[in-house]
TORVEX-427485 format. One record per residue: residue number from 0; residue in one letter; x, y, z of N, C-alpha, C in turn. Coordinates in nm, 4 decimals, padded with zeros to 6 digits. Atoms other than C-alpha are relative to their C-alpha. Layout:
BEGIN
+-----+--------+----------+----------+----------+----------+----------+----------+----------+----------+----------+
| num | residu |   n_east |  n_north |     n_up |  ca_east | ca_north |    ca_up |   c_east |  c_north |     c_up |
+-----+--------+----------+----------+----------+----------+----------+----------+----------+----------+----------+
| NUM |      A |        X |        Y |        Z |        X |        Y |        Z |        X |        Y |        Z |
...
+-----+--------+----------+----------+----------+----------+----------+----------+----------+----------+----------+
//
This chain:
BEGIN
+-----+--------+----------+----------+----------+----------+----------+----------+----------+----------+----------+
| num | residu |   n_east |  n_north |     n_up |  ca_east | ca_north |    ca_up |   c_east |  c_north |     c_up |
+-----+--------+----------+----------+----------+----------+----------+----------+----------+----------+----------+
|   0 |      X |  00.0570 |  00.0168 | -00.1323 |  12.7274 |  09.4126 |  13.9244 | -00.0349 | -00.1464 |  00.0264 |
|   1 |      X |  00.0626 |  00.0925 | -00.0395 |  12.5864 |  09.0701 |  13.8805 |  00.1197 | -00.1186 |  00.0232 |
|   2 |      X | -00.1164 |  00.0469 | -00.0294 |  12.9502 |  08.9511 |  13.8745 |  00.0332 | -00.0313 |  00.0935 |
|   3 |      X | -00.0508 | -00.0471 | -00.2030 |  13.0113 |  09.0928 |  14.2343 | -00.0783 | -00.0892 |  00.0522 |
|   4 |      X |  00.0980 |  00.0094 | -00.0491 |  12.7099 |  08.9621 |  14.3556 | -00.0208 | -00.1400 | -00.0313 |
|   5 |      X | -00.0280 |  00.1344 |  00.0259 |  12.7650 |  08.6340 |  14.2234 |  00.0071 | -00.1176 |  00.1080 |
|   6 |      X | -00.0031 |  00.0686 | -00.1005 |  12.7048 |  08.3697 |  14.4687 |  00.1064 | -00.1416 | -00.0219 |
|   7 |      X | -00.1060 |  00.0681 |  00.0095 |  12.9614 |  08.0624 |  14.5390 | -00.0446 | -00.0892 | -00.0601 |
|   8 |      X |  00.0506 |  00.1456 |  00.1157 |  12.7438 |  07.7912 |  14.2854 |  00.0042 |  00.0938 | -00.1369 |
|   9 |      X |  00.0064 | -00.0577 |  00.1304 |  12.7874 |  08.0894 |  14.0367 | -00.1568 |  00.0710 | -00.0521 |
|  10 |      X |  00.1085 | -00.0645 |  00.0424 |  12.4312 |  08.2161 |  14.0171 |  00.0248 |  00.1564 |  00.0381 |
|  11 |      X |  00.0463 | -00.1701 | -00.0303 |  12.3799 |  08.6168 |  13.9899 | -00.1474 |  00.0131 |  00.0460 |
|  12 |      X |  00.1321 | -00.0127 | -00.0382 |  12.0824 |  08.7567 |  14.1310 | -00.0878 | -00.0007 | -00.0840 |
|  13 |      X |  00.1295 |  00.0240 |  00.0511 |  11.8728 |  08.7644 |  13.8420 | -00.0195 | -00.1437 | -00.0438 |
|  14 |      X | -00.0463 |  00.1723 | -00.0143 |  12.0250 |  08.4011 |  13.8069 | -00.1283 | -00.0747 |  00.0986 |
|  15 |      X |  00.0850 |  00.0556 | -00.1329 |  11.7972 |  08.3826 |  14.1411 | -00.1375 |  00.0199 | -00.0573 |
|  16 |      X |  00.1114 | -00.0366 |  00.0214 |  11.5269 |  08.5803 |  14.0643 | -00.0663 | -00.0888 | -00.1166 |
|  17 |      X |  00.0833 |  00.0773 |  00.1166 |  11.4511 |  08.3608 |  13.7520 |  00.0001 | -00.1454 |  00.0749 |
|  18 |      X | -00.0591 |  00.1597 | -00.0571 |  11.5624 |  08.0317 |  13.9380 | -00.1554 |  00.0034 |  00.1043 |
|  19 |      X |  00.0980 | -00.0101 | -00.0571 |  11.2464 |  08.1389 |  14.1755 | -00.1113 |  00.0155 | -00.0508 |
|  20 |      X |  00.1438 |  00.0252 |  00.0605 |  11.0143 |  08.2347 |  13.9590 | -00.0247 | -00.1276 | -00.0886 |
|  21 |      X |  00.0941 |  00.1361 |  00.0755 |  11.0154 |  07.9281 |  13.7428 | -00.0381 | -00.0868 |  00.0884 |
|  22 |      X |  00.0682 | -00.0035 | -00.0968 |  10.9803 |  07.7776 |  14.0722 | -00.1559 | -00.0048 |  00.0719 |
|  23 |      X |  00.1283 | -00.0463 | -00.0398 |  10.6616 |  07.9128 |  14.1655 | -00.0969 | -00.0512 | -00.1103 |
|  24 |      X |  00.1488 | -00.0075 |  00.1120 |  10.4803 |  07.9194 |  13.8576 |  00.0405 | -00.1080 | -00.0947 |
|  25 |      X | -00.0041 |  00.1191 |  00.0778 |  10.6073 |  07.5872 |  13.6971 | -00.0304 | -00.1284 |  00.1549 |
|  26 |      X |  00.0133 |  00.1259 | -00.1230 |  10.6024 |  07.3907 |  14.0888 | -00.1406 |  00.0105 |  00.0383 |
|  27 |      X |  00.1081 |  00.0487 | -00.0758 |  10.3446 |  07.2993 |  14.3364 |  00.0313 |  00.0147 |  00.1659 |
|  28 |      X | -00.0518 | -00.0167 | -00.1478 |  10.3505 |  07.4585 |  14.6960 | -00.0137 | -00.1077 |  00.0790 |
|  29 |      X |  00.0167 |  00.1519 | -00.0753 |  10.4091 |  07.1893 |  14.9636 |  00.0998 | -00.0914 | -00.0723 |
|  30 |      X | -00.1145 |  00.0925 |  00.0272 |  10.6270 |  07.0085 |  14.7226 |  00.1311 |  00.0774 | -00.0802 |
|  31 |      X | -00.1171 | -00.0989 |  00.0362 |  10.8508 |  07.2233 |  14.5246 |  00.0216 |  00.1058 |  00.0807 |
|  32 |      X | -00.0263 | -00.0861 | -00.1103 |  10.8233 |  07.5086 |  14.7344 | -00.0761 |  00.0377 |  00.1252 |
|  33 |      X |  00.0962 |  00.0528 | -00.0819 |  10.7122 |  07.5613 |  15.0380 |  00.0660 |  00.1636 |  00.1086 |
|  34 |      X | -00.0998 | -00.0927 | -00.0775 |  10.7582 |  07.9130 |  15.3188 | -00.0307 | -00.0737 |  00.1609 |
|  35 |      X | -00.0469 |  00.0580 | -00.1321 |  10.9018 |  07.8056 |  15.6670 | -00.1432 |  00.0650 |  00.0913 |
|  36 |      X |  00.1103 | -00.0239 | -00.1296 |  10.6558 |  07.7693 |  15.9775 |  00.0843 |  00.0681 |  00.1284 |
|  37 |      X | -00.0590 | -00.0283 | -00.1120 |  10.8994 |  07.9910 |  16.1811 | -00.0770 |  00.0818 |  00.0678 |
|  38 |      X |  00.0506 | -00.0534 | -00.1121 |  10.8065 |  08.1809 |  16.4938 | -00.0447 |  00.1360 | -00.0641 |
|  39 |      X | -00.0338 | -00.1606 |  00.0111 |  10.8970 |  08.5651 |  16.3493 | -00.1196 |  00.0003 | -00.1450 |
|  40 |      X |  00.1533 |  00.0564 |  00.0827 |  10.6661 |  08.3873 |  16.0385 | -00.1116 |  00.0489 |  00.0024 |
|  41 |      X |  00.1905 |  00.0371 | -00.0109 |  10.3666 |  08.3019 |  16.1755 | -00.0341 |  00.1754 |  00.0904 |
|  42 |      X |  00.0275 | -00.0880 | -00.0600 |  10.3760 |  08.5988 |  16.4052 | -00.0227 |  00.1412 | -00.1092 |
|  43 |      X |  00.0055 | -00.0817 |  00.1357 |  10.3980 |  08.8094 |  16.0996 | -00.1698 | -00.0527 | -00.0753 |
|  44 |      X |  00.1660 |  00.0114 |  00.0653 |  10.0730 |  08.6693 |  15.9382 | -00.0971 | -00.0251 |  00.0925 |
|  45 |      X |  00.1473 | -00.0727 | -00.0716 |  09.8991 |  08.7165 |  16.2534 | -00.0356 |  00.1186 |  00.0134 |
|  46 |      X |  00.0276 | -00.1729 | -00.0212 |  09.9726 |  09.0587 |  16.2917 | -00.1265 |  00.0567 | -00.1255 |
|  47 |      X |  00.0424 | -00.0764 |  00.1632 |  09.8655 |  09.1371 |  15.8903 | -00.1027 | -00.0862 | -00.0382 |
|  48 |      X |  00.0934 |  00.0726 |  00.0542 |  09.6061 |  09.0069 |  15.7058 |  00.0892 | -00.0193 | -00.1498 |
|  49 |      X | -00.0707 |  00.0474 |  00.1148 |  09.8063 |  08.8247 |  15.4118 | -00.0178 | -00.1230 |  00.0038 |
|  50 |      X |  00.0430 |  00.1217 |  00.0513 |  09.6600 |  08.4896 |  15.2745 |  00.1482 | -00.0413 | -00.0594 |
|  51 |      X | -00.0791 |  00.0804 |  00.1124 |  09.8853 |  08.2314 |  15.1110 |  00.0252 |  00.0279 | -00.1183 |
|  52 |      X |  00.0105 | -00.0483 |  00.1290 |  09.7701 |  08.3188 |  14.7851 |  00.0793 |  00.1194 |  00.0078 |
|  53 |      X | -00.0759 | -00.1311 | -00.0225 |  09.9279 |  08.6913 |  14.8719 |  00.1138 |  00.0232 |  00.0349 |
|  54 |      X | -00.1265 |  00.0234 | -00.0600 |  10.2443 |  08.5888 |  15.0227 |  00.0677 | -00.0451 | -00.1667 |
|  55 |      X | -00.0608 |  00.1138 |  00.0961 |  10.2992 |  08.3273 |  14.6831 |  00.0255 |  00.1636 | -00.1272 |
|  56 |      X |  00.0350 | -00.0743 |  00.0815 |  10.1820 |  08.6499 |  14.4710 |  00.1687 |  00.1173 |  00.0416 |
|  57 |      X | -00.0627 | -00.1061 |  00.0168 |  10.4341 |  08.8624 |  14.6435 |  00.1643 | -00.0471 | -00.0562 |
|  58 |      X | -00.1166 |  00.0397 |  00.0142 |  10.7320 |  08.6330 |  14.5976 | -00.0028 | -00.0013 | -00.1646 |
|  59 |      X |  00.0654 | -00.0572 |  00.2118 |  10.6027 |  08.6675 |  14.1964 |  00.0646 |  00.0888 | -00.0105 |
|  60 |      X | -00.0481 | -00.1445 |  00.0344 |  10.6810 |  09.0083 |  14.2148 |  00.1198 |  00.0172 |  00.0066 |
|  61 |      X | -00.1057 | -00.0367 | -00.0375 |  11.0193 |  08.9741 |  14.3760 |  00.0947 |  00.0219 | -00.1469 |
|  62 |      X | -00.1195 | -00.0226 |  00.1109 |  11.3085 |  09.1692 |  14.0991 |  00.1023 |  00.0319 |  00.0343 |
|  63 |      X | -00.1338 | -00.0041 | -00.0670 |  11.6626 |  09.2398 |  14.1359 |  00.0048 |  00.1336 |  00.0686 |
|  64 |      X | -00.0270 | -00.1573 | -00.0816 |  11.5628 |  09.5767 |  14.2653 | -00.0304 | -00.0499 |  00.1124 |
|  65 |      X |  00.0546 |  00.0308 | -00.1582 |  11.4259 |  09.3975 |  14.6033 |  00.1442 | -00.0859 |  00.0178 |
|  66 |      X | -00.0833 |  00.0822 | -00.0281 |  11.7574 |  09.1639 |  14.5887 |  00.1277 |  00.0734 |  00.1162 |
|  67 |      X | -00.1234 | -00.0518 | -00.0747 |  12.0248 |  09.2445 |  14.8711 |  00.1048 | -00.0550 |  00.0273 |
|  68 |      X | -00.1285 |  00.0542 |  00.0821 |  12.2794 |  09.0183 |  14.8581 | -00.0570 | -00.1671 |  00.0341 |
|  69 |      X | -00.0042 |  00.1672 | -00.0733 |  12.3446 |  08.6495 |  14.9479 |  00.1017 | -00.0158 |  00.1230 |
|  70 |      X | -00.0501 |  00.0277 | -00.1241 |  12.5313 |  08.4719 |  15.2471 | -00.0179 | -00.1491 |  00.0258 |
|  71 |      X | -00.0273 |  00.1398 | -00.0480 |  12.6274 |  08.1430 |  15.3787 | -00.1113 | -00.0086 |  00.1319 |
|  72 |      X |  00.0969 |  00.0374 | -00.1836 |  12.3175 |  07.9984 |  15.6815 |  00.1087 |  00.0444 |  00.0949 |
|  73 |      X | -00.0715 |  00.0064 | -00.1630 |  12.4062 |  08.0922 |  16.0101 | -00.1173 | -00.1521 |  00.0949 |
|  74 |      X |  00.0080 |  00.0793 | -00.1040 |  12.2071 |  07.7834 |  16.1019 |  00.0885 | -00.1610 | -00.0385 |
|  75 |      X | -00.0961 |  00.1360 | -00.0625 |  12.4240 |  07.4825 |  16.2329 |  00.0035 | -00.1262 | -00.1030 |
|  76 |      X |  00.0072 |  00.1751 |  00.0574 |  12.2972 |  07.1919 |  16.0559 |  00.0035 |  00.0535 | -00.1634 |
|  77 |      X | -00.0146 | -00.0764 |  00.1342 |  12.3576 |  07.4141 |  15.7117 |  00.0775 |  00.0758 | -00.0261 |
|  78 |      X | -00.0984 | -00.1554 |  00.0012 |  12.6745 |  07.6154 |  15.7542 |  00.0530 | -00.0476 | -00.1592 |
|  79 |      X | -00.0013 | -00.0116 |  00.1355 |  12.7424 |  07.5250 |  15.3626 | -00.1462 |  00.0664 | -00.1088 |
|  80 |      X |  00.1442 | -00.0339 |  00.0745 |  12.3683 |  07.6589 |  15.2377 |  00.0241 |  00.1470 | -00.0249 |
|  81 |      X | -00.0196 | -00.1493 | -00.0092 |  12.3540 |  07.9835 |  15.0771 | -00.1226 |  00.0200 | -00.0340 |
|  82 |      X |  00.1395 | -00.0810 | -00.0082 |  12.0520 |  08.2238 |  15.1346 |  00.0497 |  00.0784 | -00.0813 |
|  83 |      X | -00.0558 | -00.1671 |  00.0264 |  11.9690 |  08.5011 |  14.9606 | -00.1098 |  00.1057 |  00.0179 |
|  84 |      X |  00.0727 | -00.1083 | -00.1261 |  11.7979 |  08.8083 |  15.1247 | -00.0580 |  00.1123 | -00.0691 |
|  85 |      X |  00.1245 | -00.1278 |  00.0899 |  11.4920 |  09.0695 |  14.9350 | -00.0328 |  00.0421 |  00.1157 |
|  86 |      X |  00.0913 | -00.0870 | -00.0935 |  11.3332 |  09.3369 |  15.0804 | -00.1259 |  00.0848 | -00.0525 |
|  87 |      X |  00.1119 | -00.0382 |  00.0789 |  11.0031 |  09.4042 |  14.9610 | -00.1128 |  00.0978 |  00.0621 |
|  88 |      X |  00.1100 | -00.1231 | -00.0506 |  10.7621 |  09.7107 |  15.0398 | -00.1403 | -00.0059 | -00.0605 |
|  89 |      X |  00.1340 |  00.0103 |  00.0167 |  10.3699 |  09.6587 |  15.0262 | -00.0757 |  00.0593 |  00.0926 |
|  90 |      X |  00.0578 | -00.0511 | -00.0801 |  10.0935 |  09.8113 |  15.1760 | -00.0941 | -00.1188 |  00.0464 |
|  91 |      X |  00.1354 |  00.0795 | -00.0690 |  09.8637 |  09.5744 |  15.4708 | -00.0312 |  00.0789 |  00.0853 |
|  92 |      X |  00.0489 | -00.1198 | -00.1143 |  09.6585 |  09.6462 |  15.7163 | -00.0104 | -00.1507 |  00.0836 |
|  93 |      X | -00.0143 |  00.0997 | -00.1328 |  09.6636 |  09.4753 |  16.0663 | -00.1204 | -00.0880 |  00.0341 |
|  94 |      X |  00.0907 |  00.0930 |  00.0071 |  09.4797 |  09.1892 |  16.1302 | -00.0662 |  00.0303 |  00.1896 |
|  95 |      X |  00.0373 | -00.0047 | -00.1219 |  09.2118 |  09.2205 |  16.4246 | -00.0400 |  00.1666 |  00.0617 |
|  96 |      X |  00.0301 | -00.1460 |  00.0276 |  09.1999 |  09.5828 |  16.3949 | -00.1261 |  00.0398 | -00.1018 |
|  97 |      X |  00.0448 | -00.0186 |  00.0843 |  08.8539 |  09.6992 |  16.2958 |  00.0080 |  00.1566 | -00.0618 |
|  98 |      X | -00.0437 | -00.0671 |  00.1187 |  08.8848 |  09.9569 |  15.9795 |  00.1580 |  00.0568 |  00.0528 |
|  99 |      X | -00.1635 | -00.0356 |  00.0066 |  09.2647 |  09.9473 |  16.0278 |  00.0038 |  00.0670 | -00.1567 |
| 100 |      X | -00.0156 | -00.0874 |  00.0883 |  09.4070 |  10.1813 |  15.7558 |  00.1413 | -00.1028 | -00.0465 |
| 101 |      X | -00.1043 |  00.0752 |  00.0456 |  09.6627 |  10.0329 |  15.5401 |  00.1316 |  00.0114 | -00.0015 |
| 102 |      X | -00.1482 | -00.0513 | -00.0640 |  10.0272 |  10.0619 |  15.6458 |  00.1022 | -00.0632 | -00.1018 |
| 103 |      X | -00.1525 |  00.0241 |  00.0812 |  10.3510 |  10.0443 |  15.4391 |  00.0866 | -00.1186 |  00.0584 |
| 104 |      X | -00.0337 |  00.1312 | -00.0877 |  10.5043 |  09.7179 |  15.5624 |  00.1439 | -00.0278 | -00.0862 |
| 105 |      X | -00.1198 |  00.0557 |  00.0856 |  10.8852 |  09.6302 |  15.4624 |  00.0035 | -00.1341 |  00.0273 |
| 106 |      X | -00.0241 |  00.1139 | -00.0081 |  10.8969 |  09.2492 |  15.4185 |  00.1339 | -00.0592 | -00.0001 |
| 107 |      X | -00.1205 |  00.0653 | -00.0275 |  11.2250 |  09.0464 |  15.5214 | -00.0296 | -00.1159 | -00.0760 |
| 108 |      X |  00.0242 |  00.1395 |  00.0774 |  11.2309 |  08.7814 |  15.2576 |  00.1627 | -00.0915 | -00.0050 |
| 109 |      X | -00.1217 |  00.0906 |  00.0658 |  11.5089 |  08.5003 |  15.2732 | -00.0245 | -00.1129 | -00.0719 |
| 110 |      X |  00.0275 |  00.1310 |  00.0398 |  11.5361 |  08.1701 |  15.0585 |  00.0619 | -00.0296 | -00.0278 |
| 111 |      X | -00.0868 |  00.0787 | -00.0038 |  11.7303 |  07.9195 |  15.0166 | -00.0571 | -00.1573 | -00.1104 |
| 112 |      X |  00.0181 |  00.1344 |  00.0509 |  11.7173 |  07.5755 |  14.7905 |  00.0811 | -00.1137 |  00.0472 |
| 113 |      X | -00.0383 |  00.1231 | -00.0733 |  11.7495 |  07.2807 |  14.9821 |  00.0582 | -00.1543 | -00.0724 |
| 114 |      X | -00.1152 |  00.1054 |  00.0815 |  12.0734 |  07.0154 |  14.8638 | -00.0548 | -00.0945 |  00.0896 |
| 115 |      X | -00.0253 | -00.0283 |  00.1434 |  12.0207 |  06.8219 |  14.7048 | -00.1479 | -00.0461 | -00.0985 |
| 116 |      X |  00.1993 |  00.0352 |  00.0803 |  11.6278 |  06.8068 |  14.6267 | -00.0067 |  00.1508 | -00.0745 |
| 117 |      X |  00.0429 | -00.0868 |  00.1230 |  11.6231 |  07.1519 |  14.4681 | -00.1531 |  00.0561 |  00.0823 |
| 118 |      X |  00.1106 | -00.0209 | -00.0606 |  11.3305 |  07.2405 |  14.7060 |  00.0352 |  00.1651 |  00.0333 |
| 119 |      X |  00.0259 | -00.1425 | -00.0697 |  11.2304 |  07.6100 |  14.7310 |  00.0051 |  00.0423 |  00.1865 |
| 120 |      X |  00.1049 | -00.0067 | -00.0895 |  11.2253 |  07.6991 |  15.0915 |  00.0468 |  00.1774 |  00.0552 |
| 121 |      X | -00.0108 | -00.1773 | -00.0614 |  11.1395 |  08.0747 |  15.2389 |  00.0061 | -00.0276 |  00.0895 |
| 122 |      X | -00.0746 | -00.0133 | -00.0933 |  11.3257 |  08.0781 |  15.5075 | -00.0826 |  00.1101 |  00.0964 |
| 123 |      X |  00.0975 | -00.1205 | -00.0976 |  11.1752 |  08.4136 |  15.6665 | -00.0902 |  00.0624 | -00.1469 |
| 124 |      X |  00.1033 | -00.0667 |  00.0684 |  10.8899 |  08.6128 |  15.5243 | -00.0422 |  00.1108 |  00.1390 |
| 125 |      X |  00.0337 | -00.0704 | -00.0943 |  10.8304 |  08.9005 |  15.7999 |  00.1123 |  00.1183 |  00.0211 |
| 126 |      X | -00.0573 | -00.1387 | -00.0052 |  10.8731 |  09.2688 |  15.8849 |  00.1414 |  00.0057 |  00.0830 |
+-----+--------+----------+----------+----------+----------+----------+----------+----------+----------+----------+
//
């Protein structure tokens, strides 16, 4: 499987999955890695109540069972970059809601390492 799944620099997904976690827990967010300030983002950690610390914690967790494949950017100024795309299931509860009950939430995780610094970046993080 990890053959198939093999991306075009030759990494397999657990290729990834380890390539991320040393990442995390050998870097320094802000400079090694860092998750994107996009729109679908931020709108995502207003909805939920999920700290930094909880976001960094969940990308920890990510294993090849959350992995779904990889893919070349569809954005412009990166049509050589390859993402690769988790889907992770946690329970939050909605931010702004008082005693909201805690809801099953599927997370859209992409990331990508930015040529040719080697820079983590999460691309999306949101339902």
């Amino acid at each position: 499987m990890a053959a198939i799944l093999a991306d075009p620099d030759g990494y397999s997904p657990s290729d990834i999955i380890k390539r991320l976690h040393t990442c995390i827990d050998s870097g320094t967010y802000g400079l090694d890695y860092i998750i994107d300030c996009r729109d679908k983002n931020e709108e995502f950690f207003q909805e939920y109540i999920i700290s930094e610390n909880d976001r960094i914690e969940i990308l920890k967790k990510l294993s090849i069972e959350h992995y779904v494949r990889w893919e070349y950017s569809n954005n412009p100024r990166y049509p050589n970059d390859i993402v690769h795309i988790f889907l992770y299931s946690t329970h939050l509860r909605q931010r702004g809601v008082e005693d909201a009950p805690e809801r099953l939430v599927r997370i859209y995780i992409k990331v990508t390492w930015a040529k040719p610094v080697g820079v983590l970046i999460v691309i999306s993080f949101h339902d």
